[in-house]
C-alpha positions in Angstrom: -116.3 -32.3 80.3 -115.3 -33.2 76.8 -119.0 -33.6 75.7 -119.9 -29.4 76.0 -116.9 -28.1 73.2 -118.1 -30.9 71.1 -121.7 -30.5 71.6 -121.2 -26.5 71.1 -119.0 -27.2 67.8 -122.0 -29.4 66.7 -124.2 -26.6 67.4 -121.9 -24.3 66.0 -122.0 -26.3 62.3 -125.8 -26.9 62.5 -126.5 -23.3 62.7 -123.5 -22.9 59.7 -124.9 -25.0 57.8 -128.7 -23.7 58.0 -126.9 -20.0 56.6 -125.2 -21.5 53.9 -128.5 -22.8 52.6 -130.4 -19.6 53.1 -127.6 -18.0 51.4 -128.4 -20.2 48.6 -131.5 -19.4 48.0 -131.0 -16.0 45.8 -129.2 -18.6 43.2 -131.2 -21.3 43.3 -134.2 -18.4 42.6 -132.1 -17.4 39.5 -132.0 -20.8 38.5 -135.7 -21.9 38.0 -136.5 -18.7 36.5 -133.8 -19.1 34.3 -134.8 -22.6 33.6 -138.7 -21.7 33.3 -137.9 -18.7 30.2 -135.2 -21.0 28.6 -132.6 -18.1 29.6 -129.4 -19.4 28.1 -127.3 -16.3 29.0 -128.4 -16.2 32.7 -128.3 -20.2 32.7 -124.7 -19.9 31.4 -123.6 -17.5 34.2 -125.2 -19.5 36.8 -123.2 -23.1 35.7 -119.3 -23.0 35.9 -117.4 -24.4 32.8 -116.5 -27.5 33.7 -119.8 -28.5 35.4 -121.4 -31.7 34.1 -124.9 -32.1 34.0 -126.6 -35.5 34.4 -130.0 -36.2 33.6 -131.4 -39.6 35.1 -134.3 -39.6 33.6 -133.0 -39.0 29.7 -129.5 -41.2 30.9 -127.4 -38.6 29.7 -124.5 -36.4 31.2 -124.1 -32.8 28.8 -121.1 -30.6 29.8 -122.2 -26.5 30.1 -122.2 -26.3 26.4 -124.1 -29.0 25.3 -126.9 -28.1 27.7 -127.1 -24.5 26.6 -127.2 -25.7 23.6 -129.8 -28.1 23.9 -132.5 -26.1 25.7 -133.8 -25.2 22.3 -135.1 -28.9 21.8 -136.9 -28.8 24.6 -138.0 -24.8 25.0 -142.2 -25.1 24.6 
């Protein structure tokens, strides 16, 4: 009877895991419409200060700063 706490704890993350990505949806939200004015003050408070960004299709890897600061270059 092993097989019923394991499949309930399976359950139990499956449904834990669905919440923690509806709860992420508000930020994710605040991203993109950061992103889509060029908000760098709402961009800033959305990335922590060590995060490091890494863009595959320019090959490059900016910390916080030198992505805030390079959204002018490519703000239309």
């Amino acid at each position: 009877m092993v097989r019923i706490p394991i499949a309930f704890a399976t359950a139990a993350l499956l449904c834990s895991a669905d919440f923690a990505r509806a709860d992420d949806s508000p930020i994710i939200d605040r991203w993109y419409s950061a992103l889509l004015v060029a908000d760098r003050s709402e961009l800033s408070d959305l990335l922590a200060d060590n995060v490091r960004i890494k863009l595959d299709d320019l090959g490059v890897v900016q910390s916080k700063q030198e992505f805030i600061a390079s959204i002018a270059e490519w703000q239309g």
